[in-house]
C-alpha positions as CSV (number, residue, x, y, z in Angstrom):
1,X,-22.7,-7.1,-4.4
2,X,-21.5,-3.8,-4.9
3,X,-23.0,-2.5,-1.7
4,X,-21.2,-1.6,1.9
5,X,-22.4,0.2,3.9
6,X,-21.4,1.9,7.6
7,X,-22.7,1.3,10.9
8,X,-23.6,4.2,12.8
9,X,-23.8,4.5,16.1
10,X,-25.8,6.5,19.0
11,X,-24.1,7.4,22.4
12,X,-24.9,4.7,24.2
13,X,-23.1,2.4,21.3
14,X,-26.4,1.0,20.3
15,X,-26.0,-0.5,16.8
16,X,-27.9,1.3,13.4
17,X,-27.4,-1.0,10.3
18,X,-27.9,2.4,8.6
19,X,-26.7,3.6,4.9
20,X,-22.9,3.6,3.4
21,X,-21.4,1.8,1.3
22,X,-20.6,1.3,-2.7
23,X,-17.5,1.7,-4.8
24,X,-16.4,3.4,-7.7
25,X,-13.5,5.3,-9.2
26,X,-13.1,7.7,-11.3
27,X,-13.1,11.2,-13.8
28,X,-16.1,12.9,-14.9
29,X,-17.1,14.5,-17.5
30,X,-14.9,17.0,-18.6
31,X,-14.0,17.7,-15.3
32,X,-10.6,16.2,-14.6
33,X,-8.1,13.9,-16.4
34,X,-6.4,10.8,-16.2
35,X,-2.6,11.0,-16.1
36,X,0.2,8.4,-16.0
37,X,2.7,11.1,-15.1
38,X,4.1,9.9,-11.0
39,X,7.3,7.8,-12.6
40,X,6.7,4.5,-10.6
41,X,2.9,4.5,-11.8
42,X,4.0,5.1,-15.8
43,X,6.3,2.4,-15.6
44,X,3.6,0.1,-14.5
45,X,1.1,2.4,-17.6
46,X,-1.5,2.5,-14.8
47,X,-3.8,5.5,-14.5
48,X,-3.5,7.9,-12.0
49,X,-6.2,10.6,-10.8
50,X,-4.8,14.2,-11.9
51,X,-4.8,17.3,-9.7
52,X,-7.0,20.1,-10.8
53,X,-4.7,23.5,-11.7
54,X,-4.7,25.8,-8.6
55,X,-6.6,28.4,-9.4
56,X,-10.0,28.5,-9.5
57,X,-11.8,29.2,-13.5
58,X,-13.8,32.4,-13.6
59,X,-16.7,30.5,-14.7
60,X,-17.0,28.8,-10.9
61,X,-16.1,32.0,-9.4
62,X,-20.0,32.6,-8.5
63,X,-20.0,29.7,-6.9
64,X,-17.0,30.0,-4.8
65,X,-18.1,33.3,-4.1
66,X,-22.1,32.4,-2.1
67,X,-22.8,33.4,1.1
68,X,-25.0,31.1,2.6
69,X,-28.3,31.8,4.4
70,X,-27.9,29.7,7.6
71,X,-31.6,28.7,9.2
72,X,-32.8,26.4,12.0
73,X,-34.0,23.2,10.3
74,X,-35.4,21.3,13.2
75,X,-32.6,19.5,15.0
76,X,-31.7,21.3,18.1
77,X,-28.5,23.1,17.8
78,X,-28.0,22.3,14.1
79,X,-28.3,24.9,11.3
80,X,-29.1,24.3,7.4
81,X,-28.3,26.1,4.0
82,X,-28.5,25.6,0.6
83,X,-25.8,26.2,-2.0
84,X,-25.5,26.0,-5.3
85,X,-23.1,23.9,-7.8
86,X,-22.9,23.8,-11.8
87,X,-24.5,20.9,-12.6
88,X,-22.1,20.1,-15.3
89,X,-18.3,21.4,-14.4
90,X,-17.2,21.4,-17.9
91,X,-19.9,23.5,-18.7
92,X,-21.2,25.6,-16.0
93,X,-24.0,27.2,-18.3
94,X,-25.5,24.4,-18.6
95,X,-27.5,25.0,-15.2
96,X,-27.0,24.5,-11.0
97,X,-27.7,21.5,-8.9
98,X,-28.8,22.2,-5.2
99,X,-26.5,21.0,-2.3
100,X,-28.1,20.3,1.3
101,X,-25.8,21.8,3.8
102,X,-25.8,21.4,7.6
103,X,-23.6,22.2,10.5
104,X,-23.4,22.4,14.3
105,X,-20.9,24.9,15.6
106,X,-17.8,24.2,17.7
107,X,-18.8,24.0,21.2
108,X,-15.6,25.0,22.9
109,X,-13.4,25.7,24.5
110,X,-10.5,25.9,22.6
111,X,-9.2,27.8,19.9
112,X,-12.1,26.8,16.7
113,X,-9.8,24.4,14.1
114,X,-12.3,25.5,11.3
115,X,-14.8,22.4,9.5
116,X,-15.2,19.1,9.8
117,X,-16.8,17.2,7.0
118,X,-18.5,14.1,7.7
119,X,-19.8,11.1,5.2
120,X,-20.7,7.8,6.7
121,X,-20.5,6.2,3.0
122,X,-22.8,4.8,0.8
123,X,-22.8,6.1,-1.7
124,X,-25.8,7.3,-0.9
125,X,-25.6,7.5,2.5
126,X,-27.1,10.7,4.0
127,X,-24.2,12.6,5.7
128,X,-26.5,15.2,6.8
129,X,-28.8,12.7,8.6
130,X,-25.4,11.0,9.9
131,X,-24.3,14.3,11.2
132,X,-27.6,15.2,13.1
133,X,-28.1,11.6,14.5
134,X,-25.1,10.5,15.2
135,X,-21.5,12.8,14.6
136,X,-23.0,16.3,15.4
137,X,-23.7,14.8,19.0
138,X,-21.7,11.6,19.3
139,X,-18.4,12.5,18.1
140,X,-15.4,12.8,21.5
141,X,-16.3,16.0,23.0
142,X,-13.0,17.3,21.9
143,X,-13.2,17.4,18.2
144,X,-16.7,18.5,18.7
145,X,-15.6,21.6,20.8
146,X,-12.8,22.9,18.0
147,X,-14.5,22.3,14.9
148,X,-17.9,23.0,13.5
149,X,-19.3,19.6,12.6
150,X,-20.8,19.9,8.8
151,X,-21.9,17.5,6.8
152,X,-23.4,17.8,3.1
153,X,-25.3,15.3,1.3
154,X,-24.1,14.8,-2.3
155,X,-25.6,15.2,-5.5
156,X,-28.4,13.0,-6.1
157,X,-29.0,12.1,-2.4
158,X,-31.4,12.4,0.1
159,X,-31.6,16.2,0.3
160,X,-29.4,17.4,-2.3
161,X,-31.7,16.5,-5.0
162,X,-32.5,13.0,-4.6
163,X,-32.2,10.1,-7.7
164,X,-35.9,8.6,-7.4
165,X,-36.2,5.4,-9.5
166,X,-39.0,2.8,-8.3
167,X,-41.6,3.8,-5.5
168,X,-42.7,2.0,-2.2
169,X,-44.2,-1.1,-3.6
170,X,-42.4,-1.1,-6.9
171,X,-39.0,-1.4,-4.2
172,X,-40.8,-4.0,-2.6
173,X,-41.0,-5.9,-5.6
174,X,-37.8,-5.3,-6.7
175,X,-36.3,-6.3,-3.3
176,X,-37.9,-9.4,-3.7
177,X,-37.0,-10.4,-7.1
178,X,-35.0,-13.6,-6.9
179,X,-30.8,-12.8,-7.8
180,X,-30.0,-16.2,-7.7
181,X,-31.8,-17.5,-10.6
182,X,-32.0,-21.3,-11.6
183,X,-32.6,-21.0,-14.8
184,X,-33.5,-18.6,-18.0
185,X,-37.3,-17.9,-16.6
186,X,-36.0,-16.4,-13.5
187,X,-32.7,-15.1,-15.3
188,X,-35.3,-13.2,-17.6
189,X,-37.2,-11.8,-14.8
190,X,-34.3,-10.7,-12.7
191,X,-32.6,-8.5,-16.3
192,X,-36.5,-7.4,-16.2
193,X,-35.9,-6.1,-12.6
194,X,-32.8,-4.4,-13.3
195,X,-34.0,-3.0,-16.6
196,X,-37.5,-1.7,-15.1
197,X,-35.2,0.0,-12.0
198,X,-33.0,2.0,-14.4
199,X,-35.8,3.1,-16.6
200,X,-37.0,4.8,-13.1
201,X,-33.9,6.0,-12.7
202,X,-33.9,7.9,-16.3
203,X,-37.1,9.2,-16.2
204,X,-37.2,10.4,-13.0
205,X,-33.9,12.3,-13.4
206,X,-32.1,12.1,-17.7
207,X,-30.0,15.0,-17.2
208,X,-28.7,14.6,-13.0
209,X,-27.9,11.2,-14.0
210,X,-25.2,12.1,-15.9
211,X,-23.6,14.2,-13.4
212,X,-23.4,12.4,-10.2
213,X,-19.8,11.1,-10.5
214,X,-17.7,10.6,-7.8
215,X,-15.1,13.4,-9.3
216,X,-18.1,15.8,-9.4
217,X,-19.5,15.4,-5.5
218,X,-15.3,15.9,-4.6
219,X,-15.5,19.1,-6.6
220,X,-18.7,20.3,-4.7
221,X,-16.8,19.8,-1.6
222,X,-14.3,22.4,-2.6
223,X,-17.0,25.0,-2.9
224,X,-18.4,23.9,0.8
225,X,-14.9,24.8,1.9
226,X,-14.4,27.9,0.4
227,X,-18.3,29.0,1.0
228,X,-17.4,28.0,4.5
229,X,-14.1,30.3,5.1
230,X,-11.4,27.3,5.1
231,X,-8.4,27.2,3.8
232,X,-8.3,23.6,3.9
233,X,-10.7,20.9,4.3
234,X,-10.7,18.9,7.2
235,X,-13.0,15.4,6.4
236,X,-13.7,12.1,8.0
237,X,-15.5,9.7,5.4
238,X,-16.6,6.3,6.0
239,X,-16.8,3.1,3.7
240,X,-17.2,5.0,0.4
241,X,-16.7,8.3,2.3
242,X,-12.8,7.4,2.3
243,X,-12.8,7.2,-2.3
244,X,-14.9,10.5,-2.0
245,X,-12.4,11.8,0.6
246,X,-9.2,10.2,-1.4
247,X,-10.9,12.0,-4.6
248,X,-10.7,15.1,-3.4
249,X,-7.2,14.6,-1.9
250,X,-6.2,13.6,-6.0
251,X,-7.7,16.8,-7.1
252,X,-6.6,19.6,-4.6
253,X,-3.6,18.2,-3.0
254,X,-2.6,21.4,-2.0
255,X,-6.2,22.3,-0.4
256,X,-6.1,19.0,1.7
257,X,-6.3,19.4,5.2
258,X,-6.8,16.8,7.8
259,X,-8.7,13.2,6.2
260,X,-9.6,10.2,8.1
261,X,-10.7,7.8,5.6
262,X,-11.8,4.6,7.4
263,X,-12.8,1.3,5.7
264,X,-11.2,2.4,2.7
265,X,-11.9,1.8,-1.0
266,X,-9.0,0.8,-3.5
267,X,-10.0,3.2,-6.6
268,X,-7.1,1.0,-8.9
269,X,-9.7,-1.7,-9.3
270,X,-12.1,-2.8,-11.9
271,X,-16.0,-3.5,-10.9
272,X,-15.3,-6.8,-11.4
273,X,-12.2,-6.8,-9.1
274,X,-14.1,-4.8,-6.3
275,X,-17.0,-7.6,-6.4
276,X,-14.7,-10.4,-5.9
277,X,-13.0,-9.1,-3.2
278,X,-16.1,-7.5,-1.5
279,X,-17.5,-11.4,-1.9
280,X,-13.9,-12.7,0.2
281,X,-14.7,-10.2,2.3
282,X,-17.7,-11.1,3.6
283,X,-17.0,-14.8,3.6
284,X,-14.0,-13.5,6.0
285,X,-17.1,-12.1,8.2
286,X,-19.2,-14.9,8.2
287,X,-16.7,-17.3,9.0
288,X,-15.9,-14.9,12.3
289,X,-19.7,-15.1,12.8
290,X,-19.9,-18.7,12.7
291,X,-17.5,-19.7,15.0
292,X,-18.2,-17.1,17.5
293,X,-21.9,-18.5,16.8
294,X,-21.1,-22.1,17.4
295,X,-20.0,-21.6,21.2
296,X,-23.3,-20.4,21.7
297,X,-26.6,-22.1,23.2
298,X,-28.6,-19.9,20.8
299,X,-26.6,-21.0,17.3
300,X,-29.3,-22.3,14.6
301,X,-25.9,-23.1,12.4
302,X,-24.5,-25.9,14.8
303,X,-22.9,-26.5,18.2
304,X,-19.1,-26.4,18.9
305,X,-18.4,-29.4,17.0
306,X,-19.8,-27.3,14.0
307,X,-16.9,-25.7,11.9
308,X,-17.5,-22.6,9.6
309,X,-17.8,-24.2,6.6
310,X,-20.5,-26.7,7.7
311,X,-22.5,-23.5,9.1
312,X,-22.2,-21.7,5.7
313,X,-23.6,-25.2,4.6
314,X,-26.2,-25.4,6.8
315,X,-27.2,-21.6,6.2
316,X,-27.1,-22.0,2.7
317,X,-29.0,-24.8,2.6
318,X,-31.7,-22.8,4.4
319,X,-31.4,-19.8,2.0
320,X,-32.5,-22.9,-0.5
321,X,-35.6,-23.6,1.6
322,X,-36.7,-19.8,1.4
323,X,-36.0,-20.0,-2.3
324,X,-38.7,-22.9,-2.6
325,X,-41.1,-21.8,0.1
326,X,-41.1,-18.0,1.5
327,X,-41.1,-17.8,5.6
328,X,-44.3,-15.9,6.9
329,X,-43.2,-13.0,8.4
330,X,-46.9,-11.2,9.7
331,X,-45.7,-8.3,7.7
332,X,-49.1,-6.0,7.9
333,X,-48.4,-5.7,3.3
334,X,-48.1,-9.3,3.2
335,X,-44.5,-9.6,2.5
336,X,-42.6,-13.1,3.1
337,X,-39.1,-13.5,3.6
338,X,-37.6,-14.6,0.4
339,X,-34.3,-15.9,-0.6
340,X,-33.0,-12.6,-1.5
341,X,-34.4,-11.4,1.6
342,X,-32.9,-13.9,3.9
343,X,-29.7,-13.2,2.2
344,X,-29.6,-9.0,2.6
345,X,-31.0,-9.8,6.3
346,X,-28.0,-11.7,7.0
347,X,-25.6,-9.4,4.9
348,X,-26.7,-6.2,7.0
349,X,-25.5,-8.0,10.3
350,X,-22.1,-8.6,9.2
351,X,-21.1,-4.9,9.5
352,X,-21.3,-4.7,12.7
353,X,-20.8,-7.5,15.4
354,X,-23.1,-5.7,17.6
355,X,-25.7,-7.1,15.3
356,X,-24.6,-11.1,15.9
357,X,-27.1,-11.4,18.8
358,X,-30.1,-10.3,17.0
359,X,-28.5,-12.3,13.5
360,X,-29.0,-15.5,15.8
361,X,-32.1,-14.9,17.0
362,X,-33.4,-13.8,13.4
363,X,-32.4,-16.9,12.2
364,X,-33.4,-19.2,14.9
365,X,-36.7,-17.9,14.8
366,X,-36.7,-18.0,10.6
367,X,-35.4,-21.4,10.6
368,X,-37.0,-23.5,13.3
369,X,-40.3,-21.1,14.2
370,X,-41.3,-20.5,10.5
371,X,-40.9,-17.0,11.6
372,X,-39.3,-14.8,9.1
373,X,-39.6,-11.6,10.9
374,X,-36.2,-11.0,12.4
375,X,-34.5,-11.0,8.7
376,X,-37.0,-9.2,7.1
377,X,-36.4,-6.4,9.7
378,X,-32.8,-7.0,9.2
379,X,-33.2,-6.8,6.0
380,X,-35.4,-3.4,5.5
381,X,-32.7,-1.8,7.6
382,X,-30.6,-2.6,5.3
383,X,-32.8,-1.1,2.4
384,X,-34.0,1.8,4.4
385,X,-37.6,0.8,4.5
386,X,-39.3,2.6,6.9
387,X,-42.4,1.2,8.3
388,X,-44.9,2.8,6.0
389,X,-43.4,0.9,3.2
390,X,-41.5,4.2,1.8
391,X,-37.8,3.5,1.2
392,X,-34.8,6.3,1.0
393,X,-32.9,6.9,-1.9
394,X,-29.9,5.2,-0.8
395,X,-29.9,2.3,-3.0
396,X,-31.3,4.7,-5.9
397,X,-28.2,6.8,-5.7
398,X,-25.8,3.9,-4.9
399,X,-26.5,2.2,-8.0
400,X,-26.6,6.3,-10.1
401,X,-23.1,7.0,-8.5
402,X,-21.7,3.2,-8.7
403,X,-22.9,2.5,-12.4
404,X,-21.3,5.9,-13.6
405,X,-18.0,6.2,-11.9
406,X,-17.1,2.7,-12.9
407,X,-17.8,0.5,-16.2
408,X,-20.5,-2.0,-15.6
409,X,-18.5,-5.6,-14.1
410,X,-20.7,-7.9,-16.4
411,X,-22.2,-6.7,-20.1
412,X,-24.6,-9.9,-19.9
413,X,-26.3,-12.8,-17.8
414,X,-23.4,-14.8,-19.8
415,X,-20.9,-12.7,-18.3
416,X,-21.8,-13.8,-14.7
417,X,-22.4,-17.6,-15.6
418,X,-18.6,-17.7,-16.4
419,X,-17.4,-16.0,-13.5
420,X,-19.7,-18.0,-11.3
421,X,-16.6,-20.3,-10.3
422,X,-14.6,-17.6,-9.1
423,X,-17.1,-16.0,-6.9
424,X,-18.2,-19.5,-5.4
425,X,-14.7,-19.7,-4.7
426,X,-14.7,-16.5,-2.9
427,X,-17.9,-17.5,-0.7
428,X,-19.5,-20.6,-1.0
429,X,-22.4,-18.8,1.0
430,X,-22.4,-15.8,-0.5
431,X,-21.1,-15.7,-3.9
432,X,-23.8,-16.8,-6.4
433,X,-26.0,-14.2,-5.2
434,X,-22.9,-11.6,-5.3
435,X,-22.2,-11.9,-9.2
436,X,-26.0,-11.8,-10.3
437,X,-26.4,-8.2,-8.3
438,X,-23.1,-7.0,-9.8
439,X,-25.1,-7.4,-13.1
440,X,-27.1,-4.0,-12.3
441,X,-25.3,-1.7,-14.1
442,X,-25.0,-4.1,-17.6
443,X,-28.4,-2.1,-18.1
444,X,-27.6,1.2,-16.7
445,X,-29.1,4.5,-19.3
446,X,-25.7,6.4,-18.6
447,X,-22.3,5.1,-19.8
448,X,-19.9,4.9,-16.8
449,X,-17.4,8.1,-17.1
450,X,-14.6,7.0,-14.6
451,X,-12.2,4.3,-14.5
452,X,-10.1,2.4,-12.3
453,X,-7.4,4.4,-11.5
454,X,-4.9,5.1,-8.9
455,X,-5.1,8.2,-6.4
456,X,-1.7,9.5,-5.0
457,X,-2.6,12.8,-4.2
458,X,1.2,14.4,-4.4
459,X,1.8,17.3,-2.5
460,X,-1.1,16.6,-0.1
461,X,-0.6,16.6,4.2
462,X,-0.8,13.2,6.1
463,X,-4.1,11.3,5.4
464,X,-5.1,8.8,7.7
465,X,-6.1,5.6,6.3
466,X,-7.9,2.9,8.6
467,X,-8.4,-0.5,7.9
468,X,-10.1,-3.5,10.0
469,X,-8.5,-6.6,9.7
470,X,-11.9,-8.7,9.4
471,X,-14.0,-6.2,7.7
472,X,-16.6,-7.3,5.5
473,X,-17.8,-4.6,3.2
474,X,-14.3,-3.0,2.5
475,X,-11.7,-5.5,3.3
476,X,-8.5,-5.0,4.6
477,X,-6.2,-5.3,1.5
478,X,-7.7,-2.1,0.2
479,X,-6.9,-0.2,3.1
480,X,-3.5,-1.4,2.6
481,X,-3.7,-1.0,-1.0
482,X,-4.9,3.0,-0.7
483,X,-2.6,3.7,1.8
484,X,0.1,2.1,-0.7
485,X,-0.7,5.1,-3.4
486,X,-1.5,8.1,-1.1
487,X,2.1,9.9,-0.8
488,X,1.6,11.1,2.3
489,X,-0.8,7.9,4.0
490,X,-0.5,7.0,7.4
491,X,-2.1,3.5,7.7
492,X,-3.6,3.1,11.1
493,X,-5.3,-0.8,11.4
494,X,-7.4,-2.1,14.1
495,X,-7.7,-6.0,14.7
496,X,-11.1,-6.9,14.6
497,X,-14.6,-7.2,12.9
498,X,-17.0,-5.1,11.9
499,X,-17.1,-2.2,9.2
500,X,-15.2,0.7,10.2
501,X,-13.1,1.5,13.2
502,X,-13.9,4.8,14.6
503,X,-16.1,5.3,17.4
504,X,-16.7,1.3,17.6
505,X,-15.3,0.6,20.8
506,X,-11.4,0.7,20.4
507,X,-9.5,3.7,22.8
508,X,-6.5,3.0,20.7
509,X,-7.8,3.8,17.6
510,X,-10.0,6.7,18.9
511,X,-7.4,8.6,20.8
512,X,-5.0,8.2,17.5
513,X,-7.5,10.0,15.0
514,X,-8.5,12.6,17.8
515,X,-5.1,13.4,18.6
516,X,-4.3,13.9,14.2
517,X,-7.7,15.7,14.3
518,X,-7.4,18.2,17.3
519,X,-3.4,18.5,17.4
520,X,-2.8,17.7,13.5
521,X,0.0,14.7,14.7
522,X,-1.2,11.2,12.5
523,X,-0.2,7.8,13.7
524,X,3.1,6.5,13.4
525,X,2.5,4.4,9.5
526,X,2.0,1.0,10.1
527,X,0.2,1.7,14.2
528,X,-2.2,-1.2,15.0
529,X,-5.2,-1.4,17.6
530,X,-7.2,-4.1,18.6
């Protein structure tokens, strides 16, 4: 599907399907290389993410140099700024991008530890709306009184220049457009979908395009460390958060603080690769759904006699019915819950199972009231659609960052018929609907300039890498897997479902990453939580 995303959540642990989530490895344009120089990686010939030389090129020095003009920006006790970055590193002539900064100073007491970057993932995801909602004011007390909590959004995100491709009803439209097609009129009009959401893309931004690479965002980090007076950067990143955390690990090794990288991202794979798993994955979620489902009065899928894979059945079978006949949904634009509706509304539950309550419910309603309201709620939160109809740029820059820092996981509609099989195989439920969206970026305007590669990030301090055994969006083998090439990993796991482990309910976990983030001691390699 090519899209995770992380739950955030408020104090009082109420559950926001909100932004975060995408993959993508890679090197940008003339901005870093690929190397095959560690020994046990050149035996194997694979490609690993090279460090960038230590000192700084005169050419940046401006940037590195700005003193930013902190202001009130209308969340109590946060402050803003705007800094500049080349929009092109390889040639900074060629013009600046503006970066959205925001912070909330350390609180005390204690001696300050410097900045903590946030991203909840995406990519996409706004970390500067995840900062002021959730991290600037829901992170332990303890972190939050020794560092200044920042957060900057991207390039080509929310406020950092935003990617604009389709506008509110042309979304709408798109969101409905049918990704499981049955045959070559809907095939047609589903490459006409992807084709009309990339021209939007190019027109509404030909040269940023080009430039928001995963490499490129982990190089604008390194002048919000240095504009910011650290020595080192000190980062939490969720979902994709941990690749754009691991990225800038790869390139300034020696300038890498303390990283949390939770639900993490395996940068060796292909698109291809990614999608498959990703599909496992969230079979793996369902099936922890369904039988948690089944011992409940309320289940639409079955009763206790009712095993997993006759629920997917059963589910599927109603995702068929919406394909045929849309549920009514007394949306005030008209809008009836599709298939591909249906499908995202029940997608955006699996990250968090906070959200298995209101899933059943949804679908109860959706399946035996003719009321498709639940999942089209489900599902807009999953889209950010607010209620006038106006969406975020989320899935605009998910697809700009995801189509560039990887090459595209299926050249043609051909492509995905063959590799149908294997992502049925993955999740009977699921995977149909999974290869036809990984088709998106067959028709991107900007040739992908990364590649799978892995990151090892030599010379760097502990990271922490966390993993959730049952996690749908990022599954647990990559955690393992990115743990396995950062030299100096600790791999933290926590037994359970649900995207992401920090701040979801776990004291084991939580005390672990405060402890490495206030006292700089990680877990023990290999610690697990449940």
């Amino acid at each position: 599907m090519h899209t995770w995303r992380t739950p955030r959540r408020t104090r009082t642990g109420a559950t926001l399907l909100a932004a975060a989530a995408l993959l993508v490895s890679g090197c940008s344009s003339g901005s870093t290389t690929t190397t095959t120089s560690s020994a046990s990686s050149a035996a194997k010939g694979e490609a690993v993410l090279a460090a960038l030389p230590r000192s700084t090129p005169g050419a940046l020095a401006p940037y590195y140099g700005q003193k930013p003009a902190w202001r009130d920006c209308g969340a109590p006790g946060f402050q803003c700024a705007t800094l500049k970055a080349p929009l092109d590193y390889a040639d900074p002539s060629a013009g600046d991008i503006r970066l959205a900064v925001s912070r909330k100073k350390a609180t005390g007491p204690g001696e300050r530890l410097g900045s903590l970057l946030v991203n909840p993932g995406g990519p996409g995801g706004s970390a500067i709306g995840y900062l002021q909602a959730y991290a600037g004011i829901g992170y332990p007390k303890e972190v939050r009184a020794r560092y200044d909590m920042v957060a900057v959004d991207p390039r080509g995100v929310a406020r950092s220049e935003p990617v604009e491709c389709l506008d509110g009803p042309g979304m709408d439209a798109h969101t409905r457009t049918d990704f499981t097609p049955d045959g070559e009129r809907e095939t047609d009009a589903l490459v006409g979908a992807y084709r009309k959401f990339a021209e939007g893309c190019a027109t509404d931004a030909p040269k940023l395009l080009r430039h928001v690479s995963t490499v490129e965002a982990a190089r604008d980090m390194d002048i919000v460390r240095e504009v910011l007076g650290d020595e080192k950067l000190n980062f939490v990143g969720a979902s994709y958060g941990t690749f754009l955390g691991a990225t800038y690990a790869g390139l300034f090794p020696g300038r890498t603080g303390r990283l949390v990288l939770d639900g993490a991202l395996d940068p060796s794979l292909s698109a291809r690769q990614l999608n498959i798993e990703q599909t496992a994955g969230f079979d793996t979620a369902f099936t922890a759904f369904a039988k948690d489902c089944v011992r409940r009065s309320d289940c639409p899928l079955g009763d206790r006699n009712t095993g997993p894979e006759e629920a997917g059945a059963r589910l599927k079978e109603f995702f068929g019915k919406t394909d045929a006949q849309p549920v009514p949904t007394g949306d005030a634009d008209g809008r009836e819950l599709t298939e591909s509706l249906a499908t995202i509304g029940v997608i955006a539950a699996m990250y968090d199972e906070g959200a298995w309550p209101l899933l059943r419910k949804a679908l109860t309603a959706a399946t035996k009231e003719n009321d498709g309201a639940g999942l089209l709620a489900l599902a807009d939160s999953y889209y950010e659609r607010d209620a006038d109809g106006e969406y975020a740029n989320l899935m605009f820059a998910n697809a700009a960052v995801n189509c560039l820092d990887l090459p595209a996981a299926f050249d043609s509609p051909e492509q995905v018929r063959e590799a149908l099989p294997d992502f049925e195989k993955a999740s009977p439920v699921f995977g149909e609907g999974f290869a036809w969206a990984a088709l998106n970026c067959a028709y991107w305007p900007v040739g992908a300039t990364g590649e799978p590669q892995r990151i090892e990030a030599e010379g760097a301090a502990p990271i922490v890498v966390v993993g959730t055994t049952r996690d749908p969006a990022t599954p647990y083998r990559w955690a393992e897997a990115l743990a396995g090439q950062l030299t100096s990993a600790r791999l933290l796991t926590y037994e359970g479902d649900g995207h992401t482990a920090y701040g979801r309910g776990s004291d084991c976990i939580d005390s672990a990453i405060n402890t490495y983030l206030v006292e700089g001691t990680p877990p023990a390699d290999g610690k697990r939580c449940s």
